[in-house]
C-alpha positions as CSV (number, residue, x, y, z in Angstrom):
1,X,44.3,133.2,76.2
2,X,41.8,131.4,78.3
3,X,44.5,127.9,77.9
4,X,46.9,129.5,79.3
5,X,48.3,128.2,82.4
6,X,48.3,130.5,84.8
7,X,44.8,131.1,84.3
8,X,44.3,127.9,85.8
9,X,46.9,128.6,88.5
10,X,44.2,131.4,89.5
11,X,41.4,129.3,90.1
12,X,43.4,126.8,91.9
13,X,44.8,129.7,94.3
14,X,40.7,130.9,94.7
15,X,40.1,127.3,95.8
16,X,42.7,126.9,97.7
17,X,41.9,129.6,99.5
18,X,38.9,128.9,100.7
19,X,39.8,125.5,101.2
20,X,41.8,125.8,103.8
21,X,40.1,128.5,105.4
22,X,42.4,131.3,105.1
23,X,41.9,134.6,106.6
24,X,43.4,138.0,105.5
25,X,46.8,138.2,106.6
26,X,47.8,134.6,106.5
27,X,51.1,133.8,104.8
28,X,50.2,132.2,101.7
29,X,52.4,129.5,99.9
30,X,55.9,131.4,97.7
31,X,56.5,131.7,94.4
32,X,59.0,128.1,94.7
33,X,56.1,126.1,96.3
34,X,53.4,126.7,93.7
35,X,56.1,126.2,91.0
36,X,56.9,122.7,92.6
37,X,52.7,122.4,93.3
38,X,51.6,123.1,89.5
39,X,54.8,121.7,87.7
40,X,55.4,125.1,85.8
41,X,58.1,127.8,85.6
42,X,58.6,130.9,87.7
43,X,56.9,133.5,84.8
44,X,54.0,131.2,85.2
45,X,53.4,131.8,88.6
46,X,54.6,135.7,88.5
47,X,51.4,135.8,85.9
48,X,49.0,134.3,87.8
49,X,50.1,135.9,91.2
50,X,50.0,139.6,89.0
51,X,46.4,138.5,88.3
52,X,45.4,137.4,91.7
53,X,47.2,141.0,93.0
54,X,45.2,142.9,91.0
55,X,42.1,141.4,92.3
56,X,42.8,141.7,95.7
57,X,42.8,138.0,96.9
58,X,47.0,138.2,97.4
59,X,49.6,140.9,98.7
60,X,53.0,140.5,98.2
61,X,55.3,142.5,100.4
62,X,58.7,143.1,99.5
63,X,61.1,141.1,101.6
64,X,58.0,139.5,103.6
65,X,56.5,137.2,101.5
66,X,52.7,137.1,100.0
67,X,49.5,137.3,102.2
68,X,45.8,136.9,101.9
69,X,44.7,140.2,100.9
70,X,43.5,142.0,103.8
71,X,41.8,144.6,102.1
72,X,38.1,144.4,101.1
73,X,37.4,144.2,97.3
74,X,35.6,146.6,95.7
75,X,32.0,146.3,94.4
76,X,33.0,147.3,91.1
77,X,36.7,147.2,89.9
78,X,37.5,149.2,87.2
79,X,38.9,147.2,84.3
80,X,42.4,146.9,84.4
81,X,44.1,147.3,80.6
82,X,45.9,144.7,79.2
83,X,50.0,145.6,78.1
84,X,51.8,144.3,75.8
85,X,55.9,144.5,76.4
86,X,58.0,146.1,73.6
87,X,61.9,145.7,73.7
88,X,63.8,147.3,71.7
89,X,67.8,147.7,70.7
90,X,67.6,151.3,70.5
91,X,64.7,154.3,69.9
92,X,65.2,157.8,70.2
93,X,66.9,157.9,66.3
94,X,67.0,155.8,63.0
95,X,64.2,154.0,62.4
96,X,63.5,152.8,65.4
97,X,60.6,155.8,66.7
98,X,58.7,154.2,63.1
99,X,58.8,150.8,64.2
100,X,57.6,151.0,68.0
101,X,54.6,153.7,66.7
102,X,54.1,151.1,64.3
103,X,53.2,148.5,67.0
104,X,51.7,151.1,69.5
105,X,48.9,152.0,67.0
106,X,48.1,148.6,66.6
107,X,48.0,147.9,70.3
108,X,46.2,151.2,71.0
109,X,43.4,150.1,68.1
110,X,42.9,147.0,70.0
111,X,42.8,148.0,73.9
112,X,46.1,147.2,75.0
113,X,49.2,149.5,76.7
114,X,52.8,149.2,75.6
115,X,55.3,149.0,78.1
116,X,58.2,149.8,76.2
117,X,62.3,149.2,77.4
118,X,65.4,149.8,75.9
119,X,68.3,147.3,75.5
120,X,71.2,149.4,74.0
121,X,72.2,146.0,72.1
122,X,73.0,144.8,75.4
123,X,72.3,141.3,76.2
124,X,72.1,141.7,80.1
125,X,70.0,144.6,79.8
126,X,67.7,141.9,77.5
127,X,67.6,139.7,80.5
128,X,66.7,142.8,83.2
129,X,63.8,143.6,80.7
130,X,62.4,140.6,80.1
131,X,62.2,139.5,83.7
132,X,60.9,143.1,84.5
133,X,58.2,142.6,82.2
134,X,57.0,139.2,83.1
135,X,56.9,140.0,86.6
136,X,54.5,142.7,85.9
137,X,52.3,140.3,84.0
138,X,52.7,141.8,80.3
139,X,49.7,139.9,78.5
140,X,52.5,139.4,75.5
141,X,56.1,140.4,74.3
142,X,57.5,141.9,71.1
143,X,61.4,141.7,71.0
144,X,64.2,143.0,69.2
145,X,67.2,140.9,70.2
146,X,70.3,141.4,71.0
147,X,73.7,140.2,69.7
148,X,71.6,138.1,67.6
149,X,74.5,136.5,65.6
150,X,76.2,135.6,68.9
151,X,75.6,132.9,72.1
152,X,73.3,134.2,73.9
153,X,72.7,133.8,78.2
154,X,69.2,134.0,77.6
155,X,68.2,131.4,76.0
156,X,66.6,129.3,78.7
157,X,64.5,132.2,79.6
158,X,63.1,132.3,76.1
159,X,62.4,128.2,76.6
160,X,60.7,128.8,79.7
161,X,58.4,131.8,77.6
162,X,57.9,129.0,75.5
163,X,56.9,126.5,77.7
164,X,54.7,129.2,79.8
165,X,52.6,129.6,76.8
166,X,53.6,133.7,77.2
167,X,52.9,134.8,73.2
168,X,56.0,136.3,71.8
169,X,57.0,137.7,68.5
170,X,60.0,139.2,67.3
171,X,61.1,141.7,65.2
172,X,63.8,142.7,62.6
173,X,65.9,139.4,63.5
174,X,65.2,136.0,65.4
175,X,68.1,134.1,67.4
176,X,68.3,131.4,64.9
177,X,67.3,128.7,67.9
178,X,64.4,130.9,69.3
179,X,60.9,129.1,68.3
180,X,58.7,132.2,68.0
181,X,57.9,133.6,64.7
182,X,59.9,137.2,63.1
183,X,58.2,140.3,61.1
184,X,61.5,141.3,59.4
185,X,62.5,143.0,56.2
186,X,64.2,140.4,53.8
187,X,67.8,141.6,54.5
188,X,69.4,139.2,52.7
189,X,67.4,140.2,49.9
190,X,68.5,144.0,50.5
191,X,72.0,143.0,49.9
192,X,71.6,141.6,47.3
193,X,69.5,144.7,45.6
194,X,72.1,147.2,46.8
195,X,75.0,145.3,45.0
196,X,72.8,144.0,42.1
197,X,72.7,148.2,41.1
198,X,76.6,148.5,41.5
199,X,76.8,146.0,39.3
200,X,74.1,147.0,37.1
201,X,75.6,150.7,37.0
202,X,79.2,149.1,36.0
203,X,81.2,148.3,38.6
204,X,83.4,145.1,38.8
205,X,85.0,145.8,41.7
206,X,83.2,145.8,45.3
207,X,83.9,145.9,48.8
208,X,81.1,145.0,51.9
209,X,81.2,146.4,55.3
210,X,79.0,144.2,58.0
211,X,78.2,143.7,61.2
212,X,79.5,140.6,62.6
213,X,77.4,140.4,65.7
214,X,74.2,140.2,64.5
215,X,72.0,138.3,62.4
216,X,71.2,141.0,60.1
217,X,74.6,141.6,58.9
218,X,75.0,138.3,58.1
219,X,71.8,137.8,56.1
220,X,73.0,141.2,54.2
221,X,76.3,140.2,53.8
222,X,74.6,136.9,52.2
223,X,72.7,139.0,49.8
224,X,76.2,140.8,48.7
225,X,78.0,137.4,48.4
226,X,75.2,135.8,46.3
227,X,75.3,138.6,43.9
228,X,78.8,138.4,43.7
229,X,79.4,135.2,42.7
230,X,76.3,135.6,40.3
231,X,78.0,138.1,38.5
232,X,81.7,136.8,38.9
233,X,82.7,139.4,41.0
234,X,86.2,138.5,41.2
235,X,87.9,139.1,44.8
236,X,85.1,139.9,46.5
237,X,85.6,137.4,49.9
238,X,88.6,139.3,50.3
239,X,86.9,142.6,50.2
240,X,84.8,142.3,53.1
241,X,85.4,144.2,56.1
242,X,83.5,143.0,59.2
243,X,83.0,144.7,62.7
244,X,80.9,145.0,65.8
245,X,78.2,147.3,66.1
246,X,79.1,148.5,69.6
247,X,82.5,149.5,67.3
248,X,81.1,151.0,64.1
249,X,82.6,154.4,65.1
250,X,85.8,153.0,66.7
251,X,86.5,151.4,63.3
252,X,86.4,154.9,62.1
253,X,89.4,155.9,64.4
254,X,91.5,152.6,65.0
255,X,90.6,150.6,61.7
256,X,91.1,153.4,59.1
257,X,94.4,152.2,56.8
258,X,92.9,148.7,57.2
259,X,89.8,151.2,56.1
260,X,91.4,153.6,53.6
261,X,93.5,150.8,52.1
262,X,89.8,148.3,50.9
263,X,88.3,151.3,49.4
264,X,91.3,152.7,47.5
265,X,91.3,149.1,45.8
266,X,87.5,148.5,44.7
267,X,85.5,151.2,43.3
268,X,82.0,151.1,45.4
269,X,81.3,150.0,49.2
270,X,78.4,148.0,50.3
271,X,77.6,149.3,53.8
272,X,75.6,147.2,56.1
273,X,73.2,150.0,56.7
274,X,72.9,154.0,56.1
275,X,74.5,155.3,59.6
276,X,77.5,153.1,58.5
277,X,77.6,154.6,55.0
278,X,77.2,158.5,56.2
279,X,79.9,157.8,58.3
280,X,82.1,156.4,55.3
281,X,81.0,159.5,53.3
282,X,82.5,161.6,56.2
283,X,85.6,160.0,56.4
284,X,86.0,160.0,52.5
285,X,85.0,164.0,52.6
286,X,88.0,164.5,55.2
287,X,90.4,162.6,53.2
288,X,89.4,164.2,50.1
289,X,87.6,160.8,47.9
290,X,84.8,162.1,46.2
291,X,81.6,160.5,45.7
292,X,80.3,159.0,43.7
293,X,83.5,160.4,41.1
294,X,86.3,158.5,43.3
295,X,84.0,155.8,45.1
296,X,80.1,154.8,44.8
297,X,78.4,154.3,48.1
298,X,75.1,152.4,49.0
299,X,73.5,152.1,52.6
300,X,70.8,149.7,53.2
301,X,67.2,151.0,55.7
302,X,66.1,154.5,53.9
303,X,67.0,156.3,57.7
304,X,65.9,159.8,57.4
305,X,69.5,160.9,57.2
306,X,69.7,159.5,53.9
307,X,68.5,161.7,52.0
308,X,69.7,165.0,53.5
309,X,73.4,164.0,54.2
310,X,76.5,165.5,51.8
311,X,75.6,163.3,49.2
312,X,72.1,161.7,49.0
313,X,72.3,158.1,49.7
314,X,71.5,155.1,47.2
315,X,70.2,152.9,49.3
316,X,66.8,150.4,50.0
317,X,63.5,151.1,51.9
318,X,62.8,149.5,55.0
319,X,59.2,149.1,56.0
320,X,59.3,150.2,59.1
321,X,56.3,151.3,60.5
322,X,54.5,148.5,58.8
323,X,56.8,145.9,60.0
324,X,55.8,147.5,63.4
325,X,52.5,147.0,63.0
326,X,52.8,143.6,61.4
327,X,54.8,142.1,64.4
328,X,51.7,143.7,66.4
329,X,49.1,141.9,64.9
330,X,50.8,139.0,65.0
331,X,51.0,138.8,68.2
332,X,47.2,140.0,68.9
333,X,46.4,137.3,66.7
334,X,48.1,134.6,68.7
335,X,46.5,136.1,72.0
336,X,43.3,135.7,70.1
337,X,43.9,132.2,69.0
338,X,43.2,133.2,65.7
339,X,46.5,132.1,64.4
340,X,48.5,130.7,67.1
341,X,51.3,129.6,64.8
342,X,52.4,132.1,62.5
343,X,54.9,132.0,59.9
344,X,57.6,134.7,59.8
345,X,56.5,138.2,57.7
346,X,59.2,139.2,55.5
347,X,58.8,142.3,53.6
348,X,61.0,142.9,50.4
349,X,62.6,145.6,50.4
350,X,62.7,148.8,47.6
351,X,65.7,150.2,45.8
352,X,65.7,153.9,46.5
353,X,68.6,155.7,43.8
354,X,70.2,158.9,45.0
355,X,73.6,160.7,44.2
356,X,75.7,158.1,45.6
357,X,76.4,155.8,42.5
358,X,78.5,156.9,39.3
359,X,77.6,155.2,36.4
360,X,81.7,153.5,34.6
């Protein structure tokens, strides 16, 4: 922490300071002038001006401009605690409440706040939270990205993260041109476990459902392909079905003979995780396909639904809380410079059998 750049921003503002004689009151330089000054980006500057803020040497006034602090400083200022910024896709279901009490008990444990905010898979809700957060001077950042499989307007803010020396990690996917490190579960793996037991249980013929927009569907979708083609799996390219997250339950509605038609010609369904696979289960309950009799079905994540839905779910364990509170320590460890260059944490994930397979 103590290379950091702004840190050295600061001192220079301190000098300055007194330097030149300022008095409290006195316009100080913008946010655009110290950038040009020091050479560094805007989140740079936003850190060390949060820092100076909070120890009353600036004032920034909304639509004025910044000042010498006016106001005395205390004898004794009461430490102020560090935060860490969380973003997340989603939180208040899934498995998503695991994962950010994962990383808030490891942040708690070691002195620092969360700031947590929610991006609803939105990539311009990404770019709202990530300035948000830098401008209040988050120590570090711990993101879930959005869109992951797609182009993506942020990417120069992440190279200017980067280049500020602001620590982040991110968790369960990476944009595969982001240069921070990932605590993820090994979803290509999953797939692959998940059809490996269709296979295993007799079935020849088998369809995939995945998310086209993100990384993670891919990786899963990888894991079903490799097993495939292990196995001969005839016909299995043409048995995928992809679609966008934002449209899982539109499929449900607009996609459904496309839908109906896959599964009445395979005899089990790959889904790229468990909310996607209860909602198959619903559909196949309302059009009268039983499973596992008619059609085997297999969700990928262990979501708490999946074991108290229609028919239990066959499906793979995802770690959760612990990958919450791996991404955590990663982070704290590049703050502490004990490992400032971490490789990604990938857990494998654990077949978990229900009712949702038949046996042929």
């Amino acid at each position: 922490m103590d290379n950091y750049k702004y840190l050295s921003i600061v001192e220079w503002v301190k000098n300055y300071i007194a330097s030149e004689k300022l008095k409290p009151n006195d316009r100080f330089l913008t946010e655009k002038q110290l950038c040009a000054i020091h050479g560094v980006s805007r989140q740079t500057v936003r850190q060390a001006l949060m820092m100076l803020e909070s120890e009353n040497v600036i004032c920034r006034v909304r639509g004025s401009g910044t000042f010498v602090s006016g106001r005395p400083a205390p004898q004794t200022i009461a430490p102020v605690k560090k935060s860490i910024g969380v973003i997340s896709t989603y939180f208040s279901d899934y498995i998503f409440p695991h994962i950010v009490t994962g990383i808030e008990s490891v942040l708690n444990d070691s002195g620092y706040a969360m700031q947590l905010a929610i991006t609803h898979n939105q990539v311009l809700e990404e770019t709202q939270a990530l300035e948000s957060m830098i401008s209040h001077g988050v120590t570090g950042l711990i993101v879930e990205p959005s869109k992951s499989a797609l182009p993506n307007p942020n990417r120069a803010l992440y190279e200017e993260l980067k280049r500020s020396e602001i620590p982040l990690v991110f968790f369960n996917a990476k944009y595969p041109w982001a240069d921070f490190p990932c605590a993820a579960m090994d979803d290509e793996a999953a797939g692959r476990i998940v059809t490996d037991h269709l296979y295993n249980c007799g079935h020849r013929s088998i369809a995939g459902l995945f998310a086209l927009d993100d990384i993670q569907g891919h990786m899963r979708y990888s894991g079903y392909m490799k097993s495939c083609l292990e196995h001969n799996i005839s016909g299995w390219e043409n048995n995928v079905f992809w679609f966008a997250t934002s449209d899982r339950s539109a499929m449900f509605r607009f996609a459904k003979t496309k839908l109906l038609d896959l599964i009445d010609s395979v005899s089990a369904v790959v889904c790229y995780n468990d909310k996607l696979a209860i909602s198959l289960l619903q559909m196949c309950k309302e059009r009268g396909i039983r499973v596992p009799d008619d059609l085997s079905v297999v969700g990928i994540d262990d979501s708490r639904y999946a074991s108290i839905c229609d028919v239990p779910l066959t499906t793979v364990h995802h770690p959760h809380s612990k990958l919450g509170e791996a991404a955590a320590e990663m982070l704290l460890g590049i703050i502490d410079r004990r490992n400032t260059s971490p490789d990604d944490r990938l857990f494998v994930p654990e077949l978990i059998v229900r009712d949702s397979v038949a046996k042929v």
